[in-house]
Structures are given as structure tokens and as C-alpha cells.
DOKOLPA-510504 format. One record per residue: x, y, z of N, C-alpha, C in turn; residue in one letter. Coordinates in steps of 0.02 Angstrom, whole numbers, plus 50000, padded with zeros to 5 digits. Example, Ala and Ser with C-alpha at 12.3 -4.5 7.8 and 13.67 -1.06 7.14 Angstrom:
BEGIN
506604971650390506154977550390506604983550390a506424988850354506844994750357506455000250394s
end
This chain:
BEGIN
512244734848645512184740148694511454741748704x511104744048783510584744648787510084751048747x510664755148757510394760748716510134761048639x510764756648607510604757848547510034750948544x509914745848562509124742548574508744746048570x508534750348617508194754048620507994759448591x508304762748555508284767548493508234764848439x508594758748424508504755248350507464753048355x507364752248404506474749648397506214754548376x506294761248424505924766348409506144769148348x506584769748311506624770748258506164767048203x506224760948204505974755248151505184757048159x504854757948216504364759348226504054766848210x504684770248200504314778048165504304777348079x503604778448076503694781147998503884786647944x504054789647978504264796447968504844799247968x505134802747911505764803847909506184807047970x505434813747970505644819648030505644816948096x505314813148107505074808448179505704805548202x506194801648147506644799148155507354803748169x507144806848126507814814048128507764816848189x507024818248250507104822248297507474816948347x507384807348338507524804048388508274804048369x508614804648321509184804348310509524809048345x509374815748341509604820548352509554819748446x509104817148474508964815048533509564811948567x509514805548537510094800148560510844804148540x510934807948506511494813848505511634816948543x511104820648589511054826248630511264823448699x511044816548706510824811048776511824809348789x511964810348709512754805248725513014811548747x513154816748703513584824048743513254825748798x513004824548838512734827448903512934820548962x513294812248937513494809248954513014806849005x512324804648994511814800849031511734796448993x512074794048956511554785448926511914780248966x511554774848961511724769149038511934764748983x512574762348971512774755148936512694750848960x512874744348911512674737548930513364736348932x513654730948981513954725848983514574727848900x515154728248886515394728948803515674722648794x515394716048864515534711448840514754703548821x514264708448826513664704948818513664703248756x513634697048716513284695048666512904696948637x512714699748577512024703748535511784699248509x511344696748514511164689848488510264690948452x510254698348463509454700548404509544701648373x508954698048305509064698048238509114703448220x509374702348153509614710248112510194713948155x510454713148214510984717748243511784714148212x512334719548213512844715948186513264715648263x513834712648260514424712748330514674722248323x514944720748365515224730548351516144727748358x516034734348318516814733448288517194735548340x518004736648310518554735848343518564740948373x518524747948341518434754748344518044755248428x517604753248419516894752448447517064748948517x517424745348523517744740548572518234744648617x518594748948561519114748448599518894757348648x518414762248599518074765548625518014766248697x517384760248691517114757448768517594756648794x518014752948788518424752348845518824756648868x519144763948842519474767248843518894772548899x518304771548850517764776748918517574773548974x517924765348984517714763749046518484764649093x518954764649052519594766349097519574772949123x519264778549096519214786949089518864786249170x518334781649140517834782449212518154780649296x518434775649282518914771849353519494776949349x519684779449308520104784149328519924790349368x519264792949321518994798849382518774795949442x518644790849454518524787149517519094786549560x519754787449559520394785849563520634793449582x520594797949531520814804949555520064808149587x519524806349594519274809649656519474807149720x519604801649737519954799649798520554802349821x520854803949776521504808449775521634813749794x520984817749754520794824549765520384821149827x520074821449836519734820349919520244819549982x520754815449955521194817149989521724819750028x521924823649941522264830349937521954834849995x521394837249984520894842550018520904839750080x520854834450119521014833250182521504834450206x522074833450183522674835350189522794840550187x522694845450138522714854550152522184858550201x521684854750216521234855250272521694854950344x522134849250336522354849450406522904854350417x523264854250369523834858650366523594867350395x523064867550338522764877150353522414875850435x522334869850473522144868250539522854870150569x523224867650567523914868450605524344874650600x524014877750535524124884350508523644888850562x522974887250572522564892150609522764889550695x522974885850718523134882450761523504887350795x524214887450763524994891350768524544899650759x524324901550719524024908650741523774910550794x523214905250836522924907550881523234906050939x524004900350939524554901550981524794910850958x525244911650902525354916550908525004921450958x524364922750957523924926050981523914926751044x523874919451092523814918851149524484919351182x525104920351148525774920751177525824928351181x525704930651113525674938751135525354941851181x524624937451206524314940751249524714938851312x524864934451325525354930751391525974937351390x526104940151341526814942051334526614950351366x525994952151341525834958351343525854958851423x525454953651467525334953151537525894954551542x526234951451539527074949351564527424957651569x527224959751500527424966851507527054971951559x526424971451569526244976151629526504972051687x526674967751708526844964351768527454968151766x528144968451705528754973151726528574978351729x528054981951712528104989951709527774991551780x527384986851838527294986151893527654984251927x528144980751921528864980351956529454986251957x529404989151876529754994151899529565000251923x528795002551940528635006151981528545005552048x528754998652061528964997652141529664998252139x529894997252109530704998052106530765005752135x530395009952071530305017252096530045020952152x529735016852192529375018152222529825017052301x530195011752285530615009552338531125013652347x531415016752278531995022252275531945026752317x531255029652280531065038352317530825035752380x530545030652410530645031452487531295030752520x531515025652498532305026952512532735034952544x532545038452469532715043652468532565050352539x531725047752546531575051252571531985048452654x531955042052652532215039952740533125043852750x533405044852689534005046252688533955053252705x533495055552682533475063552710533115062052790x532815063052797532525061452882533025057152915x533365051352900533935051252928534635057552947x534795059752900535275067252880535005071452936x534285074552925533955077352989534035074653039x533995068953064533915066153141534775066153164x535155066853109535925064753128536035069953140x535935075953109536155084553123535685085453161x535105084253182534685086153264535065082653314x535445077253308535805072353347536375077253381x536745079553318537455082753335537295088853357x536775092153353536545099153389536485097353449x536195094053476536065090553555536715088153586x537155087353529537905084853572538255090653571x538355094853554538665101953556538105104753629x537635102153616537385107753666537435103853740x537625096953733537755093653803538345095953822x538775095853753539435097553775539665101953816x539285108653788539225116853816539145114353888x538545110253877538285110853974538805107353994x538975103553984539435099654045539975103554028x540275107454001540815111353996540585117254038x540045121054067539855124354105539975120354158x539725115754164539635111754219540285111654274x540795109354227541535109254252541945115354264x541665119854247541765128154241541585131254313x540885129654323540595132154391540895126154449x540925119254449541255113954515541765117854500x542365117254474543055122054472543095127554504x542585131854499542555138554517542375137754606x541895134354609541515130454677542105126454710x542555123254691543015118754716543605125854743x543705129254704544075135654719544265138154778x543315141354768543345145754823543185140954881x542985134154899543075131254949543815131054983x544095128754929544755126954949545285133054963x545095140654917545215146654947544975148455032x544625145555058544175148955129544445141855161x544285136455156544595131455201545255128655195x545445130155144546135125955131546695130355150x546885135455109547035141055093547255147655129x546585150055138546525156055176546425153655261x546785162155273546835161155343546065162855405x545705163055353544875164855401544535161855361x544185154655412543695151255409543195154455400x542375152855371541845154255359541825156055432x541555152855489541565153555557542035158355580x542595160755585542825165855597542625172055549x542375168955508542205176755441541385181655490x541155175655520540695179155533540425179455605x541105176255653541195177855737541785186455712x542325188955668542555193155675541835199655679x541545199755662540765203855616540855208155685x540875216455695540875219155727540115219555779x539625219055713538875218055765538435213855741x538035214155755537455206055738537415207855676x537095213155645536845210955575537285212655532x537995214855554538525211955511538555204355523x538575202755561538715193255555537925190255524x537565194355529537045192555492537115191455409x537435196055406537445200055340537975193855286x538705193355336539055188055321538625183155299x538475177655357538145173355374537695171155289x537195175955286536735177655225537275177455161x537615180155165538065181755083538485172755080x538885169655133539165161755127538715159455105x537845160255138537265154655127537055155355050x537235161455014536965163054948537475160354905x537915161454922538715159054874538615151654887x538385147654911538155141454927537805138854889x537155142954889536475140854846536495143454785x537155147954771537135147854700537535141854673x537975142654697538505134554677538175129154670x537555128554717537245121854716536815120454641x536465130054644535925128454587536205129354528x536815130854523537095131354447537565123254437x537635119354481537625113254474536915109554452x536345109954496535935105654486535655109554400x535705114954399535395118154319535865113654269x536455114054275536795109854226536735103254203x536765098354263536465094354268535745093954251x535375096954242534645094554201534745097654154x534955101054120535135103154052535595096354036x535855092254052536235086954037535895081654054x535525083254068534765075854074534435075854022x534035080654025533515083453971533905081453894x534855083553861534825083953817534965075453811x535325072053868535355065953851534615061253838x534195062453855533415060453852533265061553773x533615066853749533145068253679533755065353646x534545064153650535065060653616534655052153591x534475052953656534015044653669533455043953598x533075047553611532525047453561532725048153476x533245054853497533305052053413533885048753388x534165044953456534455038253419534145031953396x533735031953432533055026953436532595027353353x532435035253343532175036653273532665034953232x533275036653235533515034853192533775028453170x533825023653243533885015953204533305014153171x532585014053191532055012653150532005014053097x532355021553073532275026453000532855020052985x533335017652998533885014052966533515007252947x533315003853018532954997752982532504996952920x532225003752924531585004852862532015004452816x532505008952823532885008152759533195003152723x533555001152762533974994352752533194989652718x532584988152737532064983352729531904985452653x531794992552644531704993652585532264994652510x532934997752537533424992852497533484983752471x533414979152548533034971952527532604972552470x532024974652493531164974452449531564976552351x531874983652368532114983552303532624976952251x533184976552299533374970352266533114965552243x532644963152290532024958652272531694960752205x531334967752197531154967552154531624967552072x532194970752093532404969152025532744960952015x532744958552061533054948152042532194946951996x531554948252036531064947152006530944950351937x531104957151907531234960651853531544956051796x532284956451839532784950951800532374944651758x532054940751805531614934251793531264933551740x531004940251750530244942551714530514945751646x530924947551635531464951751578531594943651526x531904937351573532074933451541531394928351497x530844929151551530564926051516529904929351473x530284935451464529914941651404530144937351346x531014937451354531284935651282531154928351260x530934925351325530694917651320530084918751267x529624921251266529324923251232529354926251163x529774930051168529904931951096530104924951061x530614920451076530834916151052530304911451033x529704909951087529304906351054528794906151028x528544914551020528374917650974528574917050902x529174918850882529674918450827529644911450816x529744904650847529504899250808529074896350794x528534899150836527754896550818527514900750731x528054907750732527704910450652528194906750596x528754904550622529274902050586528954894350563x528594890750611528274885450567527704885550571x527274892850566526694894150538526984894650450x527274900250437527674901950391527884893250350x528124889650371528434884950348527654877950315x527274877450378526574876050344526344879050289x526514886850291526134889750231526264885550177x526954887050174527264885550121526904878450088x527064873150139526674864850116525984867750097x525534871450119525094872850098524934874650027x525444878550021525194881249950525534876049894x526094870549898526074865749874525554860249878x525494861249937524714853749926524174859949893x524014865049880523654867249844523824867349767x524484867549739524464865949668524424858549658x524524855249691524494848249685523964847649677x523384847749711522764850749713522434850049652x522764858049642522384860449559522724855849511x523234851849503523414846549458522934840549459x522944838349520522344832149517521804835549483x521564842249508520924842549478520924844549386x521244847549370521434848249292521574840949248x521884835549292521994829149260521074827949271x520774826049325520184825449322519664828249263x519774832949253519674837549215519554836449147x520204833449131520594833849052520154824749047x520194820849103519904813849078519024814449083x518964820449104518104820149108517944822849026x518384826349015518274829748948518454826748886x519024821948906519094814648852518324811248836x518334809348906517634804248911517084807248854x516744812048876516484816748843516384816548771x517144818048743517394817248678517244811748645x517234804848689517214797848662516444796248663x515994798648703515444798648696515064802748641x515224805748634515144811748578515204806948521x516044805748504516084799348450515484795248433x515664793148509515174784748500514564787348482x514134792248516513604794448500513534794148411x513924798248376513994800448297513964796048280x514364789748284514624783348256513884778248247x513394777648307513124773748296512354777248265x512404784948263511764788948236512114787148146x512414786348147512814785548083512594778448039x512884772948096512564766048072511904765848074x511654766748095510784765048110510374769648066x510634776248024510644776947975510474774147910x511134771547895511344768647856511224761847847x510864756547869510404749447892509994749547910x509574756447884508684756747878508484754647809x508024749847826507804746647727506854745347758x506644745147694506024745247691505764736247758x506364731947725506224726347766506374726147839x506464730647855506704732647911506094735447946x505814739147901505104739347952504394736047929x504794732147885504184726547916504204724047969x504564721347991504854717248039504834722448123x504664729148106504424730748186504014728048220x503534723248181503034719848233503324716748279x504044712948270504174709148300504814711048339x505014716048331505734717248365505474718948426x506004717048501505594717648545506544720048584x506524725848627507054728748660507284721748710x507884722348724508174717948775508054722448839x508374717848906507984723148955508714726548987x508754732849003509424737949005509714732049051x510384734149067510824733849109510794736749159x510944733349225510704736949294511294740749312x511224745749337511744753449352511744752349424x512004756749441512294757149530512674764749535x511884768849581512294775049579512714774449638x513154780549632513704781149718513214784249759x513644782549828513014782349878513394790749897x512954795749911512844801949907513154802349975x513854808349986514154811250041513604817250063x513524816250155513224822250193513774824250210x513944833650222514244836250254514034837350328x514324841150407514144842350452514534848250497x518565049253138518955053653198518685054953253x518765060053280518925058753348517965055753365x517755053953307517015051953337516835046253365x516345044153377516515037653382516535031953333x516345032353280516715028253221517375028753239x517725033953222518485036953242518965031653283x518615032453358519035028353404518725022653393x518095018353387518015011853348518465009353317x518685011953250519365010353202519995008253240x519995015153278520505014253315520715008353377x520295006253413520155000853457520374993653429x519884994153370519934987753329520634986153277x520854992753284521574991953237522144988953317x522114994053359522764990753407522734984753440x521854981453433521784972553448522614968053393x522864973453355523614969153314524114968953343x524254974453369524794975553389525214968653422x525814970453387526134964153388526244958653334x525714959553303525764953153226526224955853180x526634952553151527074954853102527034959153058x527404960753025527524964952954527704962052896x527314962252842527634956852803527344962152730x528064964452709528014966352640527684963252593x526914966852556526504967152503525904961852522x525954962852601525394957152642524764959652669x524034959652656523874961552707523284958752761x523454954952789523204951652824523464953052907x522874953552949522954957953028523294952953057x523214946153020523484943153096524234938353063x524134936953000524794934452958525104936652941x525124944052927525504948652922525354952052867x525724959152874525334964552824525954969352843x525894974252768526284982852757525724985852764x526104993952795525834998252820524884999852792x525024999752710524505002152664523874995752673x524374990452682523764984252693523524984752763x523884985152789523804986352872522904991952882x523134997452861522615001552851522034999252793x522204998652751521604995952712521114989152726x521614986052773521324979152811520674979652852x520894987552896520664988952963520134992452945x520114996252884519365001852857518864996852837x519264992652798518884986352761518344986852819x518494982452877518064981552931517474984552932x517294992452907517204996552937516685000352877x516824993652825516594996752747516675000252709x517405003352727517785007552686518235002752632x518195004952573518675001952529519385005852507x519965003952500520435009952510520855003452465x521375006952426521885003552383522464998452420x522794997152403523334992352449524164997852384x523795003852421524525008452404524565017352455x525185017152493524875023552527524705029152501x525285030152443525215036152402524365038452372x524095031552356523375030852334523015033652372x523205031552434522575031552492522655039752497x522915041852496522965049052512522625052852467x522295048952421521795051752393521075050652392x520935047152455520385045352493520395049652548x519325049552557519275055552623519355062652615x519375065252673519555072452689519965074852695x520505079452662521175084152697520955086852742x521465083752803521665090052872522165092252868x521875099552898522625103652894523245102252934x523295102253004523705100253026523535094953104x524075090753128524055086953174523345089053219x523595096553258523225098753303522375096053276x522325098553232521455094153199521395088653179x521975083953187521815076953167521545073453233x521095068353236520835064553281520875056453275x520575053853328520805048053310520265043453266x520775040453229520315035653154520735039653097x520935047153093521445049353033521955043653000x522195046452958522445042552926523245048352920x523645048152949524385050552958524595047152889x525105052452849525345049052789526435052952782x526505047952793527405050352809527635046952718x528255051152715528625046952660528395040452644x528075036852562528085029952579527835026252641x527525029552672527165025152748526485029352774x525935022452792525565027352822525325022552892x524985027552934524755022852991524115028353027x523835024153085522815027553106523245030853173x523035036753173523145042653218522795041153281x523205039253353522535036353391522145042353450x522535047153396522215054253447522685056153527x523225053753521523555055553596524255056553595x524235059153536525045060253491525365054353462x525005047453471525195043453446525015039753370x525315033253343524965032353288525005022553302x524525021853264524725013553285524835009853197x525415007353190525505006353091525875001353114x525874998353049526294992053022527014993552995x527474992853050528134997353054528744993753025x529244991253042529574986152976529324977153018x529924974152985529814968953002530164966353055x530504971353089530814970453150530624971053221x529954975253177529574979953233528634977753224x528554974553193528014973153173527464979753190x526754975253185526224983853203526254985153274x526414991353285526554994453361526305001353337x526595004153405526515011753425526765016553422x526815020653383527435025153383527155032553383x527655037453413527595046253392527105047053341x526775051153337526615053453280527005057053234x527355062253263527975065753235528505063553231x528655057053223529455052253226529515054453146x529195056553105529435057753049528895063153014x529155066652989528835073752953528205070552921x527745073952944526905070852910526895074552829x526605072652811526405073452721525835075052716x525345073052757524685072352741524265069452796x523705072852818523155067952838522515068552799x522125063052821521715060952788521075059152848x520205060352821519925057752897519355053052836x519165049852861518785042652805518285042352844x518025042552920517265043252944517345047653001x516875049453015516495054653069516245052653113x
end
């Protein structure tokens, strides 16, 4: 062995007891700290004075060279191991930051229903409100038919009465109008006659023609608010649709909440289930490394031995002739080593009617629920928020919102045109001439309507 060559010279060559005792104690220290470089345990010793090494000695070495290929064997293992629980706690952090990004998907998902069902609500209470303004227009309806009724029941009251007395004086009676007022003793008795037929005449006539326009007039307004009231129906009926719609979309959105939960629940279910392999490839782990361990600490042990064993012989085969003979003892040259190659890690103004001008260039383009575009179509709130846009006004795409933009006016009489009219659930631009011009259903697209076709809520004025 190279070592002990090499220590046996320097020994032979010290004269000194203590000299020798500190190198002894040296080559002791060198073996438990497991740095001495062996030779070959199958090289030939072939310098004088050395003996063969024994069985002991043999079988030693070889046992510390199996120790060694073995830790060579379980660090690959363990290197391996650790790649392997590396990837696992990867697929482990993987599935978390799914977890993560599903909940956040899930959370959206949840304000998307809780914005559906405030259109849901939103659709109700207008509903609600068209059902009442309908109720109104039906009992303003039936007041106007009672009161046609009256008239033409007058009507037939006074011709009857008129048919009467004609048919009393010409049919009937024995003195014609013309004899009523040739009998007349002097002129302005036949005057007098004459005057009283012509008045009984012109009343008959004018309590006909009065009836008759009282039966014009109420049929004219029967007209109008039958008219309001199919539109109040269409709105309605559109926004019953819009609701159904929104809850099939609810429905959708409900199902694929729980879609979520579910794959939520299996992304932690084989997070959970990785763990588990994890913390088995981690005792596995700590087993390779404890076997590693237990053969580094064999090794150790055997070096330690070997160390004792040969401070022991070399000892004990020191003789005076022995150092004579240092002149000539000469070390063999070590055995060549091979380290491992080292791992790197790595209104009404003119703004006002402006608005206004540029809003009724629509009239006519559709209506298209939650749209708002002037010429592809748009709802009321988009409709208006489309048209301010223009104008550099920014306003929400909700009416209720908008009504909290601008100025409160008090009533119609001070609204001008460019206001902003706000009815149940609907709003539309006041064009100053009792009219309003809005995005009306989808039957009716953006047109022109009353201003008063439905009880105002609110106005609003956005420029000057």
C-alpha cells in the first residue's frame, strides 16, 4: 500500500522515539478522517524488508472497497429518490395553483350570477311597474267608455226627443209649423212663432252636434290609450322574454358553478393523494440516506482498523538494522486517484338641441336588449349613453344609474330639450315639444313618443 511506503521511510528515517510517535499518531489521525489514497490491494510488494499483508488485511480492503461502490450506488439512488419527490411536490404545487386559478374562475362565475340575478330583479320590478301603468291605462280606458256611453246615451235621448216632436207637428198633429205661424193673429206674433220653431231647431241641432263631439273627442283618447297600452304590453311581454332568458342563462351558470366545485374537489383529491406518495418517497428517502449513512460509518470503522493494525505492525518490525538500511529505502510512486467530476446547480341650449338632432339622425334602427350601438342596435340606457358619449359625456349602460348623473329638474314644464326623461326601468332625450325620442322595444325600435305616455320618475339635464 502507498501509504504505508510512505510512512514506513519516514519512519526508518526518524531517529527519535517522539518524532516517530507524532508520525504515528499522524497516519492515525489521516485514516479516521478517511483521506489516505490506497494502492491497488492487488499490487505486488516486492520492497525489501516489506511482508505480503494478510488475510485480515485483504479481506478489510476489500470490504472498504465494496462500502465505497456501494455509497456510489445509494447516492444515485438518493439522487434519484430526490428527483422523484421533486417532481411529485411539482405536481403537488402544480394542482395548488390549479386549485387557485379554479377558485378564482369560480369566484367570477359567482359575480356573473349575482349580476344575473339583479337583472332578473330588475326585470321583475319593471315588470311590475308596466303592470301597474297598464291597470291605470285600463281603468282610464273604462272611464272614457262609461263616459262615451253617457254621451251617446244622451245622444239617443235628445234624436228621440227631436224625432218626437217632429213627428208630433208633422205626422201627428193637426197644425203644421206653417199653419202655426199663418194662424198668428199679428206680425210679431208670427214673428214670435216663427223665432221659437227656429230655436227648438237650433237647439235639437246643437245638442246633437255637442254629443257627437263629446263622442269624438272620447273616442280619440279610447284611441290613444289603446295604443299606450299595447306598447306598455309589448314592453312587457319583451321584458318577461329578457327575464326567462336570464334565468335559462342563471340555470347554465348555476351548473357550471357546481362544474367547478367538482373540479375543484378533484384537483385537491389528487393533490391530497400526491401528498401522500410524497411523504412515502420521503421516508424512502430518509432510508437510502441512513443506509448511506450506516456504510459511510462502516467504512470509517474499517479505516480506523486498518489504520491501528498497520501503526501496530510497523511498530513492532522496527530493529536497529532497519535503520541502517534508510540510506537505501526509496518510496514506490502512489497510485493514481480520480476525483468525481463536481455537480453545478442553476337643454334647451344649444348643446341641448345638438344632442337632440344627433340622437333622432336613429330613428328607426332597432332595439336590441343589452346593445348599444346607434345603428346595430341598442336599449334605451345604451341608446342614451351612446348619444352623450358623442358629446363627451360618460354615463353607465344602466337607467336607474344614469339618474344619478347631472342635474334634478323639477318638473316637465322646466325640462328642455337634451334632458334626460326617466320612466319605470326606461329612459329616453326630451326633444323639448312634449315629445321624447328613446329606444322603445323591439317592435318599435328608436322612435318618438309622448313624453307623458308613462308617469315620469325623474329628469335629469347633463349640458347647458
Amino acid at each position: 500500500m502507498v501509504l504505508n511506503h510512505i510512512l514506513t521511510v519516514f519512519i526508518r528515517k526518524t531517529h527519535r522515539a517522539a518524532g516517530r510517535l507524532v508520525l504515528l499518531a499522524l497516519m492515525l489521525s489521516v485514516a479516521l478522517h478517511a483521506v489516505p489514497v490506497y494502492a491497488d490491494p492487488t499490487e505486488e510488494q516486492t520492497q525489501e524488508g516489506e511482508t505480503a499483508p494478510s488475510e485480515e488485511e485483504i479481506r478489510r480492503q476489500q470490504e472498504i472497497e465494496a462500502l465505497k461502490a456501494q455509497q456510489q450506488q445509494m447516492e444515485q439512488e438518493i439522487s434519484g429518490a430526490r428527483s422523484e419527490l421533486q417532481s411529485t411536490e411539482g405536481r403537488i404545487s402544480t394542482l395548488h395553483s390549479r386549485v387557485s386559478s379554479l377558485q378564482g374562475e369560480q369566484a367570477a362565475l359567482l359575480g356573473e350570477m349575482d349580476e344575473v340575478n339583479r337583472d332578473i330583479f330588475d326585470r321583475m320590478s319593471m315588470i311590475d311597474v308596466l303592470e301597474e301603468d297598464i291597470a291605470e291605462l285600463q281603468s282610464q280606458y273604462e272611464i272614457k267608455q262609461e263616459e262615451y256611453d253617457e254621451a251617446r246615451g244622451q245622444e239617443v235621448v235628445q234624436y228621440e226627443a227631436m224625432k218626437n216632436r217632429i213627428r208630433f207637428m208633422y205626422e201627428k198633429g193637426d197644425v203644421t209649423y206653417v199653419e202655426m205661424i199663418m194662424k198668428a193673429a199679428t206680425f210679431g206674433e208670427m214673428l214670435n212663432k216663427a223665432e221659437y220653431v227656429n230655436k227648438l231647431y237650433e237647439y235639437d241641432r246643437n245638442m246633437l252636434l255637442e254629443f257627437q263631439e263629446i263622442q269624438r273627442v272620447i273616442a280619440e283618447k279610447q284611441e290613444e290609450l289603446a295604443a299606450q297600452k299595447k306598447e306598455l304590453e309589448e314592453a312587457q311581454k319583451e321584458l318577461k322574454a329578457e327575464k326567462k332568458a336570464l334565468e335559462e342563462k342563471l340555470a347554465q351558470l348555476e351548473v357550471e358553478y357546481e362544474d367547478y366545485e367538482e373540479r375543484i374537489a378533484d384537483a385537491r383529491s389528487l393533490a391530497n393523494a400526491l401528498r401522500v406518495e410524497a411523504s412515502e418517497q420521503e421516508r424512502a428517502l430518509s432510508v437510502l440516506v441512513a443506509q448511506k449513512n450506516q456504510a459511510a460509518a462502516r467504512e470509517q470503522s474499517l479505516l480506523a482498523e486498518q489504520a491501528a493494525a498497520e501503526l501496530a505492525q510497523y511498530a513492532a518490525q522496527e530493529t536497529p538494522a532497519e535503520t541502517q538500511e534508510e540510506g537505501t529505502e526509496t518510496a514506490p510512486a502512489p497510485a493514481k486517484t480520480t476525483q468525481p467530476a463536481k455537480t453545478v446547480s442553476s337643454g334647451g341650449s344649444a348643446a341641448g338641441r345638438s344632442v337632440v338632432n344627433y340622437a333622432s339622425q336613429f330613428v328607426g334602427n332597432p332595439y336590441v336588449y343589452g346593445g348599444s350601438s346607434l345603428t346595430g342596435g341598442t336599449d334605451c340606457s345604451g341608446f342614451t349613453m351612446a348619444v352623450y358619449s358623442n358629446f363627451g359625456v360618460s354615463l353607465p349602460h344602466n337607467s336607474e344609474a344614469q339618474m344619478n348623473y347631472g342635474t334634478a329638474i323639477a318638473s316637465l314644464d322646466e325640462a328642455v330639450a337634451g334632458d334626460l326623461l326617466f320612466y319605470g326601468g326606461h329612459v329616453g332625450i326630451y326633444c323639448g315639444d312634449g315629445t321624447i325620442v328613446h329606444a322603445s322595444t323591439a317592435a318599435t325600435g328608436i322612435k318618438y313618443s309622448v313624453a307623458t305616455y308613462r308617469p315620469i320618475i325623474g329628469i335629469r339635464r347633463l349640458v347647458n
